[in-house]
N, C-alpha and C positions, 0 to 999 in steps of 0.2 A: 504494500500500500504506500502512496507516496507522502502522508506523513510518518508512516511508518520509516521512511527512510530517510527524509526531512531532518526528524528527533534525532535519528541516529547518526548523521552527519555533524551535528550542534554536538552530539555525547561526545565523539570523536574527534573533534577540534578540525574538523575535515572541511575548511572554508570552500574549497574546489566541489566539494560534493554536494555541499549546502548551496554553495552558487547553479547546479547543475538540476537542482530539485525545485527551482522558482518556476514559476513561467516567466518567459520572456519579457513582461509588459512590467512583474517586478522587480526583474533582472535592470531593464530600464533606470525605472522610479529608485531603485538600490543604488546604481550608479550614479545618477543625479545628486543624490543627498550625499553621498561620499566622495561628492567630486574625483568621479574617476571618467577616464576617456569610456568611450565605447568601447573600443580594442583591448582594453584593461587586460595585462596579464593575469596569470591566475597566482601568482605571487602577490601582484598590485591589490586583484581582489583580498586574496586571506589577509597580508596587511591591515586593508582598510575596514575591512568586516570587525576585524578582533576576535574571531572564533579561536581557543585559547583552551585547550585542559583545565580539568576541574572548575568548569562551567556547571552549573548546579540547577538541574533539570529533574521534577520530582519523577520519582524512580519509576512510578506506574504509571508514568505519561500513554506511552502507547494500548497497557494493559487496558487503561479505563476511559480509551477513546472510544465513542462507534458512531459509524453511518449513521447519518439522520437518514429519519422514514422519507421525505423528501425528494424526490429527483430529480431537480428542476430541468434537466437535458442529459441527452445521451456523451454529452461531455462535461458535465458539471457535477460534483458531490459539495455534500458538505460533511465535515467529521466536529462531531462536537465533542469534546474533553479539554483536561486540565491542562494548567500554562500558568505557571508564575502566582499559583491562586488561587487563578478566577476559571470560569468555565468557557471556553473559546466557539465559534463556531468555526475552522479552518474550510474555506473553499480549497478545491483540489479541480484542475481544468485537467482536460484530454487534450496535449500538444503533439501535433503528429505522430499520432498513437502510442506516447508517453505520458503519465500522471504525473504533474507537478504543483506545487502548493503555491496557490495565487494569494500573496501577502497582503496587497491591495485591498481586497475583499471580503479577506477573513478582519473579524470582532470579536469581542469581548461579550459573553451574553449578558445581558442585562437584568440585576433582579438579585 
């Protein structure tokens, strides 16, 4: 699942990986805020990211995510669970028939 792999990119301090699990449009919006080229190596990116060992991500992140009932398209989910807290709704898009976690999209549940 592609938070599933998302989480475990972030565990792993694996900024290359975590960059490669966005879609493209937060891959973007990412680059903008961190003032990075387009072209941005993938050294540039981990750098600028900060993704870093002994980042502290509660342990049963992925255990206590699940699919909303929801489907709004054949390329769109939504995965709601834990994050820093609070209860997340994470979108996850179908990018040339790849799953990637659309940051843009995804919230904080409300409540």
């Amino acid at each position: 699942m592609a938070y599933e792999r998302f989480i475990g990119a972030v565990r792993m301090a694996n900024a290359a990986a975590l960059w490669e699990r966005v879609t493209p449009a937060s891959r973007t919006y990412l680059a903008e805020k961190l003032h990075l080229a387009p072209d941005a190596t993938t050294e540039q990116v981990s750098a600028a990211l900060g993704v870093r060992p002994g980042w502290q991500f509660e342990l049963d992140l992925p255990q206590q995510a699940r699919l909303a009932k929801e489907a709004p398209s054949d390329d769109r989910r939504v995965v709601v669970g834990p994050l820093a807290g609070r209860t997340w709704r994470v979108v996850v898009r179908k990018v040339d028939a790849v799953w990637l976690v659309d940051l843009l999209e995804s919230q904080p549940v409300e409540g």
